[in-house]
KETORVEX-847545 format. One record per atom (N, C-alpha, C): residue number from 1; residue in one letter; atom name; x, y, z. Coordinates in Angstrom, 1 decimal, always signed. Layout:
BEGIN
resi	resn	name	c1	c2	c3
NUM	a	CA	X	Y	Z
...
//
This chain:
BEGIN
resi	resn	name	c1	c2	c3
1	x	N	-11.8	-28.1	-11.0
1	x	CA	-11.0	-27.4	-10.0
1	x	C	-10.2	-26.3	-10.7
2	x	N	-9.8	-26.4	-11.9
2	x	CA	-9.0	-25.4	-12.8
2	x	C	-10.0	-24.1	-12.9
3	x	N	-11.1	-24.5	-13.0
3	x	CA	-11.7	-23.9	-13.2
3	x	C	-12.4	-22.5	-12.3
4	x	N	-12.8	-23.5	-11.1
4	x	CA	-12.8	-22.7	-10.0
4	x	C	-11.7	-21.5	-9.7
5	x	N	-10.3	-21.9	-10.0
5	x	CA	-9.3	-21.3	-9.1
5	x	C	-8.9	-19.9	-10.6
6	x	N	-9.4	-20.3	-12.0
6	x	CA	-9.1	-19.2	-12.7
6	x	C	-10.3	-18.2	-12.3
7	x	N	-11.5	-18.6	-12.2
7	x	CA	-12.8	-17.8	-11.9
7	x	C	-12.7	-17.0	-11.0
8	x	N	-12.0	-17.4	-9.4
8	x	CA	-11.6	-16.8	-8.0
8	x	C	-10.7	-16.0	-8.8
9	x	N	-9.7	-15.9	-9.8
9	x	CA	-8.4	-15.2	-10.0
9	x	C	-8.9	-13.9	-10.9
10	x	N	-9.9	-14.6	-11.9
10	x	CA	-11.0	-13.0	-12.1
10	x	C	-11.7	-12.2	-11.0
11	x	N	-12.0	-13.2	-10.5
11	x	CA	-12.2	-12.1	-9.5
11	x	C	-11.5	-11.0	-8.6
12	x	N	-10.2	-11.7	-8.4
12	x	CA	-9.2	-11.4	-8.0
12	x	C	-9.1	-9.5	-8.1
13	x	N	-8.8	-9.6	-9.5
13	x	CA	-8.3	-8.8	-10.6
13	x	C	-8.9	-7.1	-10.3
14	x	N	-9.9	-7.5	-9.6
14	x	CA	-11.3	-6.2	-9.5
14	x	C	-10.9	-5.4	-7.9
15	x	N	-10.8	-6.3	-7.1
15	x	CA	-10.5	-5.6	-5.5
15	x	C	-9.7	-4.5	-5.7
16	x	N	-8.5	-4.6	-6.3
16	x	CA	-7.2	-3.3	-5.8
16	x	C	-8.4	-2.2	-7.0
17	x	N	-8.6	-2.4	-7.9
17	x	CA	-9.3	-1.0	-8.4
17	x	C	-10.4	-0.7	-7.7
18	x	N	-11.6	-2.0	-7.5
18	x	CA	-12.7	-1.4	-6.5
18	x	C	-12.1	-0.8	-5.4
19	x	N	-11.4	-1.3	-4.7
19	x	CA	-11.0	-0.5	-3.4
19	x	C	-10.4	+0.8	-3.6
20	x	N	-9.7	+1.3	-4.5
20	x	CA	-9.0	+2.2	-4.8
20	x	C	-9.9	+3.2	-5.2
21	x	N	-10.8	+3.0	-6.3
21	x	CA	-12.2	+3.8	-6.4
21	x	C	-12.8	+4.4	-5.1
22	x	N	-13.3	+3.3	-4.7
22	x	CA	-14.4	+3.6	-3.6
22	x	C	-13.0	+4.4	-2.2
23	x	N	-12.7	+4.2	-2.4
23	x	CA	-11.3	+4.9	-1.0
23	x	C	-10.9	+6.1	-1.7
24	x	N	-10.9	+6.7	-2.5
24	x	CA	-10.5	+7.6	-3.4
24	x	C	-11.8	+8.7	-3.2
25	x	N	-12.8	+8.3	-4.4
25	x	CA	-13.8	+8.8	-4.9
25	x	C	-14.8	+9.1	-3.3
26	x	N	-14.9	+8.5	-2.2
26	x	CA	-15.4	+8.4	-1.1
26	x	C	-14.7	+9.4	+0.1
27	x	N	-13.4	+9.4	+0.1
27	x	CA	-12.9	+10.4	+0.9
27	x	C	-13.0	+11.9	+0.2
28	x	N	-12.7	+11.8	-1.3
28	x	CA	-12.8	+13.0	-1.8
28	x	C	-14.0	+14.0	-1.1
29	x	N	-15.0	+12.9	-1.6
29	x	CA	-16.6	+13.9	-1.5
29	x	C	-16.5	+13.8	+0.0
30	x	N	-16.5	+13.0	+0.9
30	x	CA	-16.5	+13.2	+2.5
30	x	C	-15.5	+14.4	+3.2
31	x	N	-14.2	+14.0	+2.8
31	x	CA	-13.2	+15.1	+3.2
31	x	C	-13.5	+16.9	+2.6
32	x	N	-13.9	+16.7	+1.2
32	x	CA	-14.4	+18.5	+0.9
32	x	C	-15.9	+18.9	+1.5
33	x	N	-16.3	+18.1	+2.3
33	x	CA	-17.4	+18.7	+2.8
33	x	C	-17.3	+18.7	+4.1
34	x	N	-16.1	+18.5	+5.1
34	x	CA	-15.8	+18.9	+6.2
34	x	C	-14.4	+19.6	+6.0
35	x	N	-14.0	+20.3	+5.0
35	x	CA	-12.6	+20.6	+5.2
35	x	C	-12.4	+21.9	+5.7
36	x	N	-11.6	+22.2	+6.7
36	x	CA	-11.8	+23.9	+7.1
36	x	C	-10.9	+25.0	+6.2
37	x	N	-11.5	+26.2	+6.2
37	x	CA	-11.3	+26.9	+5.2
37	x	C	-10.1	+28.3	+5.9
38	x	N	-9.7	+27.6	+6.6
38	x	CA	-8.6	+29.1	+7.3
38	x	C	-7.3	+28.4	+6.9
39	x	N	-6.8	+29.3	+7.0
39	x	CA	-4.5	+29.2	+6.1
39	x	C	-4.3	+29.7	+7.5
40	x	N	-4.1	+28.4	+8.4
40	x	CA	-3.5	+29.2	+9.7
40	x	C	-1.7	+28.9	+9.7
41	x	N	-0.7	+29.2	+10.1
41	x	CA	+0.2	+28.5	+9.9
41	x	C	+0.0	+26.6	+9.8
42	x	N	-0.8	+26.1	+11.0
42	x	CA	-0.3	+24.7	+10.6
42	x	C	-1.0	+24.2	+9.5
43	x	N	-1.9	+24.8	+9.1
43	x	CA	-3.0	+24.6	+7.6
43	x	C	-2.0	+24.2	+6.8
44	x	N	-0.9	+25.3	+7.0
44	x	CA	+0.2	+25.3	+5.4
44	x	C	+1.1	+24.1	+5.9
45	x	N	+1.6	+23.8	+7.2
45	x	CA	+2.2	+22.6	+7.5
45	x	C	+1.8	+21.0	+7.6
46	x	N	+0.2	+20.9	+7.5
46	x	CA	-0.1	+20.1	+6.9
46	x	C	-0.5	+19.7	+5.6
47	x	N	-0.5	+21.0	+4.9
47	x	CA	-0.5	+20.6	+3.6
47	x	C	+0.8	+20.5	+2.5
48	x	N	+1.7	+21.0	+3.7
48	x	CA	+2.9	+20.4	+3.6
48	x	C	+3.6	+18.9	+3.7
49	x	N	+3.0	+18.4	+4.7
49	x	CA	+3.1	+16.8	+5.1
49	x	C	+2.4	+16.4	+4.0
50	x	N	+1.1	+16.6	+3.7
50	x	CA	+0.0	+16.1	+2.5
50	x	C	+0.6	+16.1	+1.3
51	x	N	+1.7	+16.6	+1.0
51	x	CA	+2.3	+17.1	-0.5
51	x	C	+3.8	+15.5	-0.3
52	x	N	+4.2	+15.5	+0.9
52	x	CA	+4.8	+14.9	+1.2
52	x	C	+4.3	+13.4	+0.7
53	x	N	+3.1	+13.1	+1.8
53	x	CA	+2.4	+12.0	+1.4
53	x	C	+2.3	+11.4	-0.1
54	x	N	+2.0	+12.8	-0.9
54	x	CA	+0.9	+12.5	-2.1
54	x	C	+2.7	+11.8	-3.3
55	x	N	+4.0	+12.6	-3.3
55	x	CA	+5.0	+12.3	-4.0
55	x	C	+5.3	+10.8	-3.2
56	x	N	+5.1	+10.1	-1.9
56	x	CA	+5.6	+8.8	-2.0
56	x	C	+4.5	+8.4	-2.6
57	x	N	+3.2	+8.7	-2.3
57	x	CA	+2.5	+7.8	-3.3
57	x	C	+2.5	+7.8	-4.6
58	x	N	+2.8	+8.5	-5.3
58	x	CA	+3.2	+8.9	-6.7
58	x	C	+4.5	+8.1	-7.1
59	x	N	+5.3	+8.1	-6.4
59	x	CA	+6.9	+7.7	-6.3
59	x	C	+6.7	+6.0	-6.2
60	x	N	+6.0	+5.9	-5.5
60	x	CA	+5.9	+4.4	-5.1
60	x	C	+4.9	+3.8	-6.4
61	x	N	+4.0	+4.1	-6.7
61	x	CA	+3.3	+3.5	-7.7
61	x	C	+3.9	+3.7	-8.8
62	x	N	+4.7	+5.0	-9.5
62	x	CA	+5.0	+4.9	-10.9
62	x	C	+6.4	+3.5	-10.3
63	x	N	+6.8	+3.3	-9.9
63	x	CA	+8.2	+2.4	-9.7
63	x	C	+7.2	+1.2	-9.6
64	x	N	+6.0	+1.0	-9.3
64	x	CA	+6.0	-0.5	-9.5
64	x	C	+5.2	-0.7	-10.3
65	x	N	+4.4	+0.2	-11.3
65	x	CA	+4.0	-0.4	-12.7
65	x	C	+5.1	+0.0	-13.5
66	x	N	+6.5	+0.0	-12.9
66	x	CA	+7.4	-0.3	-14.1
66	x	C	+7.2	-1.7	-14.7
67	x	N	+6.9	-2.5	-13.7
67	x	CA	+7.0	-3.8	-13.9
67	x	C	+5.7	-4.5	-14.3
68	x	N	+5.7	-5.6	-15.1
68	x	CA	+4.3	-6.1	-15.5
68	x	C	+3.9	-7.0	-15.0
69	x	N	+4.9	-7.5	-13.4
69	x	CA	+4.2	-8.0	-12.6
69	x	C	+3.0	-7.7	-11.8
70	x	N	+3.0	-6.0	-12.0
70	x	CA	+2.2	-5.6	-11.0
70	x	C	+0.7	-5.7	-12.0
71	x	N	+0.7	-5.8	-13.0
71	x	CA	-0.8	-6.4	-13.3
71	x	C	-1.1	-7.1	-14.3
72	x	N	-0.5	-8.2	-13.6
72	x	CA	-1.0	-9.5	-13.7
72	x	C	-1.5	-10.3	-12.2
73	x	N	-2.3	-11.4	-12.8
73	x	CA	-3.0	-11.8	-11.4
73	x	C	-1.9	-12.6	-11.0
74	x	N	-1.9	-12.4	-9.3
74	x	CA	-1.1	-13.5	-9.0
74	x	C	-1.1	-14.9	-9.1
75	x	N	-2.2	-15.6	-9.7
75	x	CA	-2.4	-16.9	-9.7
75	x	C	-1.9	-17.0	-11.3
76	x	N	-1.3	-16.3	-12.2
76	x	CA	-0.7	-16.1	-13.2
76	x	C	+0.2	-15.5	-13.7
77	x	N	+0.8	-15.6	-12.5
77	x	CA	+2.1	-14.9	-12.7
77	x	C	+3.5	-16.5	-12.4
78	x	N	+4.6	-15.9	-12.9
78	x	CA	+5.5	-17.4	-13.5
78	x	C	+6.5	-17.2	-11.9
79	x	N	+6.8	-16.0	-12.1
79	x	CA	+7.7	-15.7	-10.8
79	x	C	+7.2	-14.4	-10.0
80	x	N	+7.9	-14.2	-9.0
80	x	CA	+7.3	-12.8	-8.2
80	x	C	+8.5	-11.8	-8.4
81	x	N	+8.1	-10.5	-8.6
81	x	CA	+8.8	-9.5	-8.7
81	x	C	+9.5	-9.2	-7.6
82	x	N	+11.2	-8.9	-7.6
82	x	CA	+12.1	-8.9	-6.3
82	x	C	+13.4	-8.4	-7.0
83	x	N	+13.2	-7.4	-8.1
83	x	CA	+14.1	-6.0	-8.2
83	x	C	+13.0	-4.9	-8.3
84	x	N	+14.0	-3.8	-8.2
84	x	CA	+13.5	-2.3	-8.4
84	x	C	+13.3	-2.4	-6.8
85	x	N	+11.6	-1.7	-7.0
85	x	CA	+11.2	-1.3	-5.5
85	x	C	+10.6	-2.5	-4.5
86	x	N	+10.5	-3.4	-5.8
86	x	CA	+10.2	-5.0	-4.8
86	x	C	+11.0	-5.6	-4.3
87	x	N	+12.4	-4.8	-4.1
87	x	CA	+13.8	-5.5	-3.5
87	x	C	+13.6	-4.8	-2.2
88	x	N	+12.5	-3.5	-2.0
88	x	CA	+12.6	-3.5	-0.4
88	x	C	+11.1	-3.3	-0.5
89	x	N	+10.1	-3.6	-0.7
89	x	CA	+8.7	-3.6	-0.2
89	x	C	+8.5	-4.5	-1.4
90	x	N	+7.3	-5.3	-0.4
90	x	CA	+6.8	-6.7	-1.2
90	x	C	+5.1	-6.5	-1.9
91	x	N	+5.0	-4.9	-0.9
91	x	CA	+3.2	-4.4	-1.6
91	x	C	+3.2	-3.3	-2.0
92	x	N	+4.0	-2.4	-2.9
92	x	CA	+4.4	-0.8	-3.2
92	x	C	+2.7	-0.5	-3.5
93	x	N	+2.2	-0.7	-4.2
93	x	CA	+0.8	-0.4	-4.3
93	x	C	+0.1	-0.2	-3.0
94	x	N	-0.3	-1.3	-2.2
94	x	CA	-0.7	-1.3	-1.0
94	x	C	-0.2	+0.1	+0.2
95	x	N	+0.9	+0.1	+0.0
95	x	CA	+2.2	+1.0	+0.8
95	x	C	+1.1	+2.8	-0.1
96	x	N	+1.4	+2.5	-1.5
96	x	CA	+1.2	+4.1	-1.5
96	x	C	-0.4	+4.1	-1.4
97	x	N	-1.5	+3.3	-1.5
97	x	CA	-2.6	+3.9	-1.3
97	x	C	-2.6	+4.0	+0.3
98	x	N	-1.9	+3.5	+1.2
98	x	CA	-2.1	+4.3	+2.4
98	x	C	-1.1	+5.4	+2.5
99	x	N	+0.0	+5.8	+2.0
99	x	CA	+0.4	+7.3	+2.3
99	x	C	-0.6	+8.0	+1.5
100	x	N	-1.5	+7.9	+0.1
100	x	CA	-2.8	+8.6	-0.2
100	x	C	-3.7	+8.9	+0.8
101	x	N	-4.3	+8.0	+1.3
101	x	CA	-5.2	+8.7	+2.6
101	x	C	-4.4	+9.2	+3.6
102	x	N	-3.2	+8.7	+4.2
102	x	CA	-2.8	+9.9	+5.1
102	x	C	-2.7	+11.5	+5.0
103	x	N	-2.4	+11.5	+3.1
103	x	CA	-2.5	+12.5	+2.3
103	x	C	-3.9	+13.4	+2.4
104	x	N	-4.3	+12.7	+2.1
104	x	CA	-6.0	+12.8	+2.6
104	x	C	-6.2	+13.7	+3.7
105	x	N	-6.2	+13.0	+4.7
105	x	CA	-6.3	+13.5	+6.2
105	x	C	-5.3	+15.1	+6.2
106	x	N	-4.3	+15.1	+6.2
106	x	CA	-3.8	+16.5	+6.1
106	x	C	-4.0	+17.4	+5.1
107	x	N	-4.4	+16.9	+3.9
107	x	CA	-5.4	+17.9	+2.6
107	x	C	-6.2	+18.7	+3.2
108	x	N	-6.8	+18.1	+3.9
108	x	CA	-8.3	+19.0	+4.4
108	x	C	-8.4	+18.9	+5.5
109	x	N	-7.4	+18.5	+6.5
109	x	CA	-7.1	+19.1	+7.9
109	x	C	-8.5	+19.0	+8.8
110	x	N	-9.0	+17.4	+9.0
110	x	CA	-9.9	+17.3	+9.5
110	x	C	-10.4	+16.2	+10.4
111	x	N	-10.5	+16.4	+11.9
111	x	CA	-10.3	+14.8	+12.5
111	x	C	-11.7	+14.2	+12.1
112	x	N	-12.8	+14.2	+11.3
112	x	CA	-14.0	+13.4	+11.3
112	x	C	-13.4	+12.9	+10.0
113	x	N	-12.2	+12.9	+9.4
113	x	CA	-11.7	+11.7	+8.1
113	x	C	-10.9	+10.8	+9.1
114	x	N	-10.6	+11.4	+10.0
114	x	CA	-9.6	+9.8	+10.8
114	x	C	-10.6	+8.6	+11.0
115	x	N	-11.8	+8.2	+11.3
115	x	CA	-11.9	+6.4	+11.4
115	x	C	-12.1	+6.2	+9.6
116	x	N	-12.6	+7.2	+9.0
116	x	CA	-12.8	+6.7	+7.5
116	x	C	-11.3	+6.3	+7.4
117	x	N	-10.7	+6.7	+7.3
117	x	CA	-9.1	+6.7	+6.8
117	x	C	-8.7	+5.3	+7.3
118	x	N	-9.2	+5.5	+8.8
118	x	CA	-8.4	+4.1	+9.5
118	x	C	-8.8	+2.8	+8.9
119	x	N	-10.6	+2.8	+8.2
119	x	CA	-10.7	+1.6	+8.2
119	x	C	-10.4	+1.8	+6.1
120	x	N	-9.9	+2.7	+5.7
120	x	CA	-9.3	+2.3	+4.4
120	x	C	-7.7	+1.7	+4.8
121	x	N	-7.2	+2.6	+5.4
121	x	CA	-6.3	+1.7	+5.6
121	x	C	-6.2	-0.2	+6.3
122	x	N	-6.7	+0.0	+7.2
122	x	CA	-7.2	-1.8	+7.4
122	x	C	-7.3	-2.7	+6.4
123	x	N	-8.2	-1.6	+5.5
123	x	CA	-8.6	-2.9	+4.0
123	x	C	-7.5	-3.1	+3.3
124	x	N	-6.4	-1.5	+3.0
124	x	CA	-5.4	-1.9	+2.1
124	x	C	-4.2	-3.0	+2.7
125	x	N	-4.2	-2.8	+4.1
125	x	CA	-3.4	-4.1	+5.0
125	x	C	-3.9	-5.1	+4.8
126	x	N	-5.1	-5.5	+4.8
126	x	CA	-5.8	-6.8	+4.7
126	x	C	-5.4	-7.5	+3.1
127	x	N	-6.0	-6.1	+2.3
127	x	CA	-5.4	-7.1	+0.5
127	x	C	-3.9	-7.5	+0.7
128	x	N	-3.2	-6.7	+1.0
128	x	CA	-1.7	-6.9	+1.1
128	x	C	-1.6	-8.3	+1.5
129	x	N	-1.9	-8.3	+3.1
129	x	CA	-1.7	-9.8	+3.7
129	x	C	-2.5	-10.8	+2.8
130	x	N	-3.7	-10.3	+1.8
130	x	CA	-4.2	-11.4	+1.2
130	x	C	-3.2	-11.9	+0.1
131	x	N	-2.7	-10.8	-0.1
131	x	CA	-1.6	-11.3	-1.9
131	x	C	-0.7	-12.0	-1.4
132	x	N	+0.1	-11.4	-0.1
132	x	CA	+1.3	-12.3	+0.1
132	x	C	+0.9	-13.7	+0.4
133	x	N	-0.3	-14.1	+1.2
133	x	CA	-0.9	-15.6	+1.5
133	x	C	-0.9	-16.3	-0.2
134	x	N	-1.6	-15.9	-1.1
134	x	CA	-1.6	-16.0	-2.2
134	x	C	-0.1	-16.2	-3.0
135	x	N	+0.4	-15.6	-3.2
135	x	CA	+2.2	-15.8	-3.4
135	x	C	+3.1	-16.6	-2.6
136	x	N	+2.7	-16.6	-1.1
136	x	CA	+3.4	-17.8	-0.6
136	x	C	+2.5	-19.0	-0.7
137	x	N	+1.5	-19.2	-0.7
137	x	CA	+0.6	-20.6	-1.5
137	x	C	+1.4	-21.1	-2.5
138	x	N	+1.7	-19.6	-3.8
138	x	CA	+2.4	-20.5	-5.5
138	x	C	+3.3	-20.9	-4.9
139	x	N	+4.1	-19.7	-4.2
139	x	CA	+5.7	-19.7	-4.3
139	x	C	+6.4	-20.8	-3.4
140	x	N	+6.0	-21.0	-2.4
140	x	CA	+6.4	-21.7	-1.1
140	x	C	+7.8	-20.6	-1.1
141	x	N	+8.9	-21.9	-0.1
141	x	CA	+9.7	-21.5	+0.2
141	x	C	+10.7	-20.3	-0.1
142	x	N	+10.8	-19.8	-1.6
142	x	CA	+11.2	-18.9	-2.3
142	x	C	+11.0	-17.7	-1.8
143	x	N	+9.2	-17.5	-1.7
143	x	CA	+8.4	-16.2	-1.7
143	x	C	+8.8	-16.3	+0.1
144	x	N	+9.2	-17.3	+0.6
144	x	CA	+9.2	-17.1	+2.2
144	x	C	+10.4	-16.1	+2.6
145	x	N	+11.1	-16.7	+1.9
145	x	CA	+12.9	-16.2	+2.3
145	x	C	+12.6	-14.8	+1.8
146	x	N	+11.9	-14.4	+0.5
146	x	CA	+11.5	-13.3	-0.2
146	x	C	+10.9	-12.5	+1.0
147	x	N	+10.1	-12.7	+1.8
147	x	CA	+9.5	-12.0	+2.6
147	x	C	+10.0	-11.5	+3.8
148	x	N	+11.4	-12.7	+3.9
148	x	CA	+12.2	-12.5	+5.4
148	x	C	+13.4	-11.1	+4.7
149	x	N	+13.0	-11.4	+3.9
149	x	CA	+14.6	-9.8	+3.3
149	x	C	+14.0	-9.0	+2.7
150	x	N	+12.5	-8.4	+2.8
150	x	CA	+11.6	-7.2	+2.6
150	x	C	+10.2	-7.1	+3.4
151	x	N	+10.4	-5.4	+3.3
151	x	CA	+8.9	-5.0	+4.2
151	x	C	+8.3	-5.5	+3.8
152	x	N	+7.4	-5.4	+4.4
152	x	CA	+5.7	-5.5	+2.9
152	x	C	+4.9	-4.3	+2.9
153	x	N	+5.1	-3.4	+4.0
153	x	CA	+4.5	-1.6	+3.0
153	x	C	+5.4	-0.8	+3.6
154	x	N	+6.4	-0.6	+4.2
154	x	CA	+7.5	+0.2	+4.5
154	x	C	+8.7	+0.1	+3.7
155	x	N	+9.3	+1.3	+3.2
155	x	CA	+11.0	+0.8	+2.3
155	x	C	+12.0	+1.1	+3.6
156	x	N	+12.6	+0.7	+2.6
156	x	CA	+14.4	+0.8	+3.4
156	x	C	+15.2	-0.2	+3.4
157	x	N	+16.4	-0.3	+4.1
157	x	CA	+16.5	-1.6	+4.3
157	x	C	+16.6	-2.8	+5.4
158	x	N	+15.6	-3.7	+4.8
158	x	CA	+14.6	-4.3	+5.9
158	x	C	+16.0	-4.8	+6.9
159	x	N	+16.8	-5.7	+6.8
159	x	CA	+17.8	-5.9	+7.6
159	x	C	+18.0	-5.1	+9.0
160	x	N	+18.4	-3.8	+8.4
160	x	CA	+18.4	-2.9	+9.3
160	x	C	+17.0	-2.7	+10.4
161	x	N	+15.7	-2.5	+9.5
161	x	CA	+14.6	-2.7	+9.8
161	x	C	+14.6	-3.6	+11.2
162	x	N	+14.8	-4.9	+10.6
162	x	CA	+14.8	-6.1	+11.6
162	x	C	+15.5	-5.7	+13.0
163	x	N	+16.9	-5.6	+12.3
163	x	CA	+18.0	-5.4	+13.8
163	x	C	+17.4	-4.2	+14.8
164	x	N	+16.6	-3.1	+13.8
164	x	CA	+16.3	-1.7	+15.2
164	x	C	+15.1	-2.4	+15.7
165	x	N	+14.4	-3.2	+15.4
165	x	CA	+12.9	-3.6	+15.7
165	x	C	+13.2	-4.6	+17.0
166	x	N	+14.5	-5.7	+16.5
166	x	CA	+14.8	-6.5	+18.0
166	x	C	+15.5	-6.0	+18.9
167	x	N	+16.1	-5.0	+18.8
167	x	CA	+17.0	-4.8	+19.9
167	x	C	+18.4	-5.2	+19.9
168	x	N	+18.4	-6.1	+19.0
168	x	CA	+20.0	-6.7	+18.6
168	x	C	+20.8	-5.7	+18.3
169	x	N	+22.0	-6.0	+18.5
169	x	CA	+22.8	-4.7	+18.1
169	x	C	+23.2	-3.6	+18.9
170	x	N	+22.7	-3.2	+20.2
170	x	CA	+22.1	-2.3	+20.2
170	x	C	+23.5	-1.1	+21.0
171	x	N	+24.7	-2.5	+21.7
171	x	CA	+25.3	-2.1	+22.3
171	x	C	+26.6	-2.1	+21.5
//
């Protein structure tokens, strides 16, 4: 049984880089061979948004390999990360490879990257939802409460989050 569940945790280990390769390395060559070649005003305004995109992704990943939780497997890890940027998002990784492909999509200003994009993003939601199932498996109750007082790919502060989301508050 130990054995099984270290073997699954190698495995583990491979997804967020396979996915990140092949979503990377795949949109590149797809997106430069449909990208249009005119500087019309909104060309510069989306590659304005795209520059936008690319600094939260940059911003969000260097802040969570501050931490050496971020690579280690979850199934070996002692506790779960919940300062820095894991005090308001529970998948900063997750979070910036989708502002990268949104980055993506306004790079090269092209609607035949939107279902690619869509179903990269799907996947990076799917690993997300897979790690936190995984961390609330170790963690139980801890990682629960942990998830009730942060996003899991949006920052800010989730509280607030919560109250604009229900309507509470409102009057």
């Amino acid at each position: 049984m130990a054995s099984e569940t270290s073997s699954n945790a190698g495995l583990y280990n491979y997804w967020r880089p396979f996915l990140a390769i092949i979503n990377f390395s795949g949109l590149l060559w797809f997106g430069a061979s449909y990208m249009r070649i005119t500087a019309d005003l909104w060309d510069y305004i989306f590659v304005a948004i795209g520059c936008y995109f690319t600094l939260k992704f940059v911003r969000y990943l260097s802040k969570a390999h501050q931490f050496k939780h971020t690579r280690i497997r979850p199934s070996d890890l002692t506790e779960f990360p919940n300062k820095g940027i894991y005090a308001k998002i529970r998948q900063p990784i997750s979070a910036a490879s989708i502002y990268m492909n949104l980055a993506y999509v306004c790079f090269f200003r092209s609607f035949v990257l939107i279902p690619a994009v869509s179903v990269f993003i799907a996947m990076w939601y799917i690993l997300a939802r897979y790690e936190d199932q995984l961390m609330l498996s170790k963690f139980g109750n801890d990682y629960k409460e942990y998830m009730k007082a942060t996003a899991m790919l949006r920052g800010g502060d989730s509280e607030q989050l919560r109250l604009a989301s229900s309507g509470y508050d409102m009057y």
